[in-house]
C-alpha positions as CSV (number, residue, x, y, z in Angstrom):
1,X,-185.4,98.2,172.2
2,X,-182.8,95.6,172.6
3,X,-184.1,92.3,174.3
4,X,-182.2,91.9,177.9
5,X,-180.7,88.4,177.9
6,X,-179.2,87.1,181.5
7,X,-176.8,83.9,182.3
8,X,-178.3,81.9,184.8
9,X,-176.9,78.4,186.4
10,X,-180.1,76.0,187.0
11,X,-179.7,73.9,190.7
12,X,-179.6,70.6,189.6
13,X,-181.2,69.8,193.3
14,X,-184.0,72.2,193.6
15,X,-183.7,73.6,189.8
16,X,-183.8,76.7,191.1
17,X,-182.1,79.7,189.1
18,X,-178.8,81.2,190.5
19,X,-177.1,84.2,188.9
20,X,-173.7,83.2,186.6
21,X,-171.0,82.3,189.3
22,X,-172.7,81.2,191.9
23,X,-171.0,78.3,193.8
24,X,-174.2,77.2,195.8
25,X,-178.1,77.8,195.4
26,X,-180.0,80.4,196.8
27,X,-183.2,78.3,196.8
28,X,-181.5,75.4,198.7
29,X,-177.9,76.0,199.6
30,X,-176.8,73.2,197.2
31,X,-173.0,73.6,195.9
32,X,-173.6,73.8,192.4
33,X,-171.4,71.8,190.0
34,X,-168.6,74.0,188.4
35,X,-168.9,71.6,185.6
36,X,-172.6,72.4,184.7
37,X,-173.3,74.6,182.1
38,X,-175.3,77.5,182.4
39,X,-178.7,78.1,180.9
40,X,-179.6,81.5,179.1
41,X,-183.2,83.2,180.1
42,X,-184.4,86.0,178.1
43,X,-187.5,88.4,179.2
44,X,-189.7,86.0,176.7
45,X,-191.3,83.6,177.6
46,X,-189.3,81.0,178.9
47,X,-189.7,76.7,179.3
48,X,-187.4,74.3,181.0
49,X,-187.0,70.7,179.8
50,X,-185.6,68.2,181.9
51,X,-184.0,65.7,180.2
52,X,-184.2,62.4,182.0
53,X,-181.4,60.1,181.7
54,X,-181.4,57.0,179.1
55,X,-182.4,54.5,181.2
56,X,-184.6,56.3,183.3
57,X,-184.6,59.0,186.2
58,X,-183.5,57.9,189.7
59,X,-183.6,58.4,193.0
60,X,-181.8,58.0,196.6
61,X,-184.5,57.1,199.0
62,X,-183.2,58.9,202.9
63,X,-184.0,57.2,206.3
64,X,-187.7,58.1,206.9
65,X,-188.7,57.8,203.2
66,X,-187.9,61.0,202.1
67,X,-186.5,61.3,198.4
68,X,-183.5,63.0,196.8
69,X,-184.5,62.7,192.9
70,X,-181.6,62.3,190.3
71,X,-181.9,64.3,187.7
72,X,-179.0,62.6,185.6
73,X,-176.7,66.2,186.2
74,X,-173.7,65.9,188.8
75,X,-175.4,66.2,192.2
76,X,-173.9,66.3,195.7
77,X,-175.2,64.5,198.9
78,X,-174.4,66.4,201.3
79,X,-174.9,67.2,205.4
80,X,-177.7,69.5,204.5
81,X,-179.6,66.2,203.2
82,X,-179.9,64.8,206.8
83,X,-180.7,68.2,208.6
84,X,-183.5,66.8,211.0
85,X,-182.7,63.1,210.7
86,X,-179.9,62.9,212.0
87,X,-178.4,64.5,215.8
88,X,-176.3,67.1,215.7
89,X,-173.1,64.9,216.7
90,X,-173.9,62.3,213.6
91,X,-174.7,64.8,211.5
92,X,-171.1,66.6,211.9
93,X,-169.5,63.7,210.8
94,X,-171.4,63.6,207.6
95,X,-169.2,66.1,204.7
96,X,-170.6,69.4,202.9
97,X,-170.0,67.5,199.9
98,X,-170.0,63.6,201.0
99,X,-171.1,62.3,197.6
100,X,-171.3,63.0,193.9
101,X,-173.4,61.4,191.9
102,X,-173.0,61.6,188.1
103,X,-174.8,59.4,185.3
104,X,-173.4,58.3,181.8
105,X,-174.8,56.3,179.3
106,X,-177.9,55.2,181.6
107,X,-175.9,54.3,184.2
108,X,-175.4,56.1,188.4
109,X,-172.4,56.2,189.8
110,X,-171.7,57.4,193.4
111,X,-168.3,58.8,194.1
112,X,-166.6,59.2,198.2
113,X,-166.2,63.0,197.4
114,X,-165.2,65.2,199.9
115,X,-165.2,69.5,199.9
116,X,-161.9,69.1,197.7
117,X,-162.6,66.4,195.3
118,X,-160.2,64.3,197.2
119,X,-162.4,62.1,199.6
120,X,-164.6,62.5,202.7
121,X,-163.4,62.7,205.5
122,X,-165.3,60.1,207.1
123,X,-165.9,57.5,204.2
124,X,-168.4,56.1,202.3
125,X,-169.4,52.4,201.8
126,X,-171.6,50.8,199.3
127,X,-172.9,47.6,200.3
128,X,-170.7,47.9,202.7
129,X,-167.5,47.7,201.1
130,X,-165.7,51.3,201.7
131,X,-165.5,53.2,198.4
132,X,-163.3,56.3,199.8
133,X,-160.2,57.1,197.3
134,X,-161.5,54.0,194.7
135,X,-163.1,57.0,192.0
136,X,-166.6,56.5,190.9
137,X,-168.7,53.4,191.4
138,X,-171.0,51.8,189.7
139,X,-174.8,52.0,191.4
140,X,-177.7,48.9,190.8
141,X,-181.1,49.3,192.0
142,X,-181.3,48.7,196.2
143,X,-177.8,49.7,196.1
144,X,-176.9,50.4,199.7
145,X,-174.6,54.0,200.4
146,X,-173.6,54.2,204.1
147,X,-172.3,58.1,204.7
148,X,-169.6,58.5,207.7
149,X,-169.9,55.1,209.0
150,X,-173.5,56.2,209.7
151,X,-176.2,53.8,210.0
152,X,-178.7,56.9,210.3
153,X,-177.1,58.1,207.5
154,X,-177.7,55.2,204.6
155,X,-179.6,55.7,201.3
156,X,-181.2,53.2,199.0
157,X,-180.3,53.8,195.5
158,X,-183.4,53.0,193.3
159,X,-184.7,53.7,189.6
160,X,-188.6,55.5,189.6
């Protein structure tokens, strides 16, 4: 009997598993990266290492305390993040795909990304300097990133 092998993409929000394709999680409703590459499951027994970035994980700490952890994979901030904190009309003003974070060589950078790669629509500023169109930047530890001229909508960039 042949072994049954299936192509699954791994969320690098929720690390849920989404069938090959999929554009956003099932689990969370996070875009997924096209750029990510997928991970093979068989019927055997199966174990998922996370590889934590040299220089260690991160994380973006979200008004109210809550966490988004870094996982060192391209990962989106996004509206959904602030579902809750924020009021519907701020909220709005906040992208599907605001940010992307990516990490290389032990180092986070943040980049003003937009549904189209291009830029938000309604900015972002680190330590308050605006970022939009200016590619990736460079994050330090207590880094400030302010979505959609949104004071509700600021995160503190921190390593764990």
């Amino acid at each position: 009997m042949e072994e049954v092998i299936s192509v699954s993409v791994i969320c690098p929000a929720c690390h849920g598993l989404n069938g090959a394709g999929s554009f956003f999680c099932y689990g969370c409703g996070n875009y997924i990266a096209a750029e990510q590459e997928p991970a093979v499951n068989s019927t055997a027994v199966e174990e998922i290492i996370e590889a934590v970035p040299q220089g260690g994980a991160a994380k973006m700490i979200l008004p109210g305390g809550g966490e988004i952890v870094l996982t060192g994979n391209p990962q989106f901030i996004q509206r959904s993040n602030f579902d809750g904190i924020l009021p519907q009309d701020a909220l709005m003003s906040v992208s599907r795909q605001h940010v992307l974070v990516t990490s290389e060589n032990g180092t986070y950078y943040v980049q003003d990304h937009g549904r189209d790669g291009t830029g938000s629509t309604n900015h972002t500023r680190v330590n308050n300097v605006d970022i939009h169109h200016k590619g990736r930047h460079p994050l330090r530890d207590g880094d400030s990133i302010e979505l959609a001229r949104q004071p509700g909508a600021t995160l503190i960039f921190g390593r764990t």
